[in-house]
C-alpha positions in Angstrom: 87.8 94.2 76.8 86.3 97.2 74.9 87.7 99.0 77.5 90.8 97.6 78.0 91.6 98.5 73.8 90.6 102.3 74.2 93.0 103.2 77.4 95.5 101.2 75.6 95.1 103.2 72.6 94.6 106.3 74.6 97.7 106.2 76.6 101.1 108.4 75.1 103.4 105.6 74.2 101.4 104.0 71.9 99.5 107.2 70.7 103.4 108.3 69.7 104.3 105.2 68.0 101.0 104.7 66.2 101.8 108.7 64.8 105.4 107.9 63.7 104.6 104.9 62.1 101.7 106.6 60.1 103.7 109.1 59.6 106.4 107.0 58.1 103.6 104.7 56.1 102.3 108.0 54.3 104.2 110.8 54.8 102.4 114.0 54.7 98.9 112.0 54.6 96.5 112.4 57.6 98.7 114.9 59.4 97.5 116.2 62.6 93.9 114.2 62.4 92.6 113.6 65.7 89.7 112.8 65.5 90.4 108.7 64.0 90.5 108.3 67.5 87.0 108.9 68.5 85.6 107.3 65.2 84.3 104.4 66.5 82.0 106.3 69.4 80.8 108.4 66.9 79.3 106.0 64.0 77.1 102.8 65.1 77.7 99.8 63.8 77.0 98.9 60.0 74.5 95.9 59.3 77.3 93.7 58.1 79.5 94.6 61.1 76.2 93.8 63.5 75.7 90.2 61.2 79.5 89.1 61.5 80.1 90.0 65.3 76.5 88.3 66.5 75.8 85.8 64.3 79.0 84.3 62.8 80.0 82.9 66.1 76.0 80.9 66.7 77.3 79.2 63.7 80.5 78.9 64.3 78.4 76.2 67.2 76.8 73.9 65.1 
């Protein structure tokens, strides 16, 4: 799945649509930074990410 999301997000189309509609959100505001891309490879995860993505769903099965 992880996969799947970062050649989605990697490919042209949407990489032009996400820019315009940035863009159009806040105009002049993260101009030309593209490095948001490659944010997630470069930080691991926090302790409260870790807590909610392995433990919310064991409880979730109770």
């Amino acid at each position: 799945m992880p996969n799947f999301i970062r050649t989605y997000t990697e490919s042209p189309e949407f990489s032009a649509k996400y820019k315009a509609a940035r863009e159009e959100a806040n105009p002049g505001r993260n101009a030309g930074n593209e490095d948001l891309k490659y944010w997630r490879e470069s930080y691991p995860p926090t302790v409260k990410e870790l807590v909610i993505l392995y433990f919310f769903p064991l409880l979730q099965l109770r």
